[in-house]
C-alpha positions as CSV (number, residue, x, y, z in Angstrom):
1,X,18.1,-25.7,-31.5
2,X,14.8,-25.6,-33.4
3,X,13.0,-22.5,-33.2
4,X,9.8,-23.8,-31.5
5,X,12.3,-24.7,-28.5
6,X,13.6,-20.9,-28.4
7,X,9.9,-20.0,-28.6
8,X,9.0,-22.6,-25.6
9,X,12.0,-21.7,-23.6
10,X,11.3,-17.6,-23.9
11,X,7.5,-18.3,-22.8
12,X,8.8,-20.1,-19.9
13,X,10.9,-17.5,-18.9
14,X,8.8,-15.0,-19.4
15,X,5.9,-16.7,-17.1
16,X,8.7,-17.1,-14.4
17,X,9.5,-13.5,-14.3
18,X,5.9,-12.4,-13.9
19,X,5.5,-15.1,-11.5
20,X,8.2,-13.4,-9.1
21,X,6.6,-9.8,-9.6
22,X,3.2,-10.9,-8.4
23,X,4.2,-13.0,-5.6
24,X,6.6,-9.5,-4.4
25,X,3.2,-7.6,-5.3
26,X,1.9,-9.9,-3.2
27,X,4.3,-10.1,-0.4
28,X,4.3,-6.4,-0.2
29,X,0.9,-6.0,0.2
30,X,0.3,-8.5,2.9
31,X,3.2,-7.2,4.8
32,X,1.4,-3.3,4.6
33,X,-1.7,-5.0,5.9
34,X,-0.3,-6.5,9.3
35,X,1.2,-3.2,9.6
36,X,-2.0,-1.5,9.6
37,X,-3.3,-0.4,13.5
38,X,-6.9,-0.9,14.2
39,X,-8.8,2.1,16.1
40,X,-12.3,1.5,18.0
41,X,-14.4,4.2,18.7
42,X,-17.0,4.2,21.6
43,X,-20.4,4.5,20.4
44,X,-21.9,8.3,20.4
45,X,-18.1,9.8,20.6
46,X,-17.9,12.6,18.2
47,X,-14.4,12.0,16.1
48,X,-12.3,13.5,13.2
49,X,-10.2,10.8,11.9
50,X,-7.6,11.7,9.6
51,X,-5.5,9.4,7.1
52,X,-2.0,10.6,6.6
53,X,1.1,9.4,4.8
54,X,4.3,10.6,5.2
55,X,5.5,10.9,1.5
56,X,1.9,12.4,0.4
57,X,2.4,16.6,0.0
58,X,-1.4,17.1,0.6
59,X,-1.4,15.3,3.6
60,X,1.9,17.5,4.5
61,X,0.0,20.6,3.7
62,X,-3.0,20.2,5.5
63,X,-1.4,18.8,8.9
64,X,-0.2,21.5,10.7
65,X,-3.8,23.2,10.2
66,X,-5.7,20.3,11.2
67,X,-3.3,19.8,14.4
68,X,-4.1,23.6,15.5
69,X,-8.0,22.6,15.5
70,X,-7.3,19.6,17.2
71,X,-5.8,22.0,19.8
72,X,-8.5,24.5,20.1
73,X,-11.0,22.3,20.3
């Protein structure tokens, strides 16, 4: 096989693979977007929102401390 062939084949190869990541990338992402829940809040209402993740260790920290304000307020 002539090297130029080699060459040609290992470029093609090498776009399909990175083809299949971004579409994954892509599938991921869309999938964590219909996911998402939409919140409305009434207009004047006084509100703390909060973003949380479940494997984030800030967010882990600081729940339990936000929860007790929730409760004394």
């Amino acid at each position: 096989m002539k090297t130029s062939t080699k060459i040609a084949m290992i470029f093609f190869f090498i776009l399909l693979a990175s083809g299949h990541s971004i579409e994954g990338y892509h599938l991921r992402n869309t999938a964590i977007e219909n996911n998402r829940v939409q919140v409305s809040l009434k207009k004047n209402e006084n509100a703390v929102v909060l973003f949380y993740k479940d494997d984030c260790s800030d967010c882990k920290a600081i729940f339990d401390r936000v929860m007790s304000e929730k409760e004394r307020l």
